[in-house]
C-alpha positions, 0 to 999 in steps of 0.5 A: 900624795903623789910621792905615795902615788909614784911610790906604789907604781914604781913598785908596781913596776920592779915586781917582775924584775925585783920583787921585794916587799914595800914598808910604808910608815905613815900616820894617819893624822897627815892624810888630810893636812894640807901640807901633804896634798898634791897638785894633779901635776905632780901627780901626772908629771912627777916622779918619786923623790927619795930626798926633797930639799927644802924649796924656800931654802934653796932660794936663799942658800948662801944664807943657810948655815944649818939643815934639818933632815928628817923624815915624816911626821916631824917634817910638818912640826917643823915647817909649821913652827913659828920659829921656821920664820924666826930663823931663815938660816934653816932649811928642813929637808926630808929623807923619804927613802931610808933603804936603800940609803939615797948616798948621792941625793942626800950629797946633793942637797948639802953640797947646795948649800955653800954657807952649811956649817951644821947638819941635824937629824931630827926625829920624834922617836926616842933615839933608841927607836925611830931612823937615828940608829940607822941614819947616823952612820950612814949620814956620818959616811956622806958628811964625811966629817965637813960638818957636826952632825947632831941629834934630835929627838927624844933620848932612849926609852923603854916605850915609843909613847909618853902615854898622855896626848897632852904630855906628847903634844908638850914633848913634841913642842920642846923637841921643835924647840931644840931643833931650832935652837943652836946651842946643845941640850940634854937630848941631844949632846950625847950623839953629837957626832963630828 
């Protein structure tokens, strides 16, 4: 909530000075989760993030080898997956500006974690929609080859939609589930990118 707050008054700020237009991509189903409601302090005293790290990972960093970055939705899948706790060697940080990319806070958040050995994209969409196709390169451009940069999410498809809540919600869980897991699937082998 406040990082829609902040949003919309940074706008409302660069509207003389730089009037272009805001694309906000948001579902509705977060509007009340708990996950996503802000203090009034933040709503006060914060500012617009366009990179949020993952606060209980930063606590632990040296033992964190693989980050998940995403943005959206999936965000709130992943952190509310048993397997979050299974596996302390993950952090999930969110990219909640995608253009103009946010070079220098995504550096720093992989720079804050010495022990990285993997970072992943993960993204509910089929990899033919969604942010893959955009943030490849440009993730590829500040991980500088340090680290493997894999893909997951769901592979290229003519449709956005499984067309049956049930067949998503089971998708969706394997998506989680291939997240979490080291070892490469079908999903995602072919975008490994090193």
């Amino acid at each position: 909530a406040a990082q829609y707050f902040h949003l919309l008054r940074r706008q409302a700020a660069l509207l003389k000075a730089d009037p272009l237009p805001l694309i906000v991509m948001t579902p509705k189903s977060l509007l009340r989760h708990p996950l996503v409601s802000s203090s009034l302090r933040e709503l006060a005293q914060g500012a617009w993030q366009a990179v949020i790290d993952d606060p209980e990972a930063a606590a632990r960093a040296d033992e964190v080898q693989r980050l998940f970055l995403c943005s959206g939705k999936i965000y709130v899948d992943l952190v509310t997956s048993e397997l979050r706790e299974q596996h302390p060697e993950v952090a999930i940080a969110r990219i909640e500006q995608l253009y103009p990319f946010p070079d220098d806070d995504v550096a720093r958040v992989l720079e804050g974690y010495p022990a990285l050995e993997e970072v992943v994209w993960v993204q509910e969409e089929p990899a033919n929609m969604g942010a893959w196709a955009f943030m490849s390169f440009r993730l590829g451009r500040v991980i500088q080859g340090r680290w493997p940069l894999r893909y997951v999410g769901r592979s290229a498809s003519s449709s956005p939609a499984e067309g049956s809540s049930a067949w998503h919600a089971r998708n969706q869980a394997t998506l989680v589930a291939q997240a979490y897991d080291r070892g490469p699937d079908q999903i995602a082998e072919d975008f490994i990118i090193s």
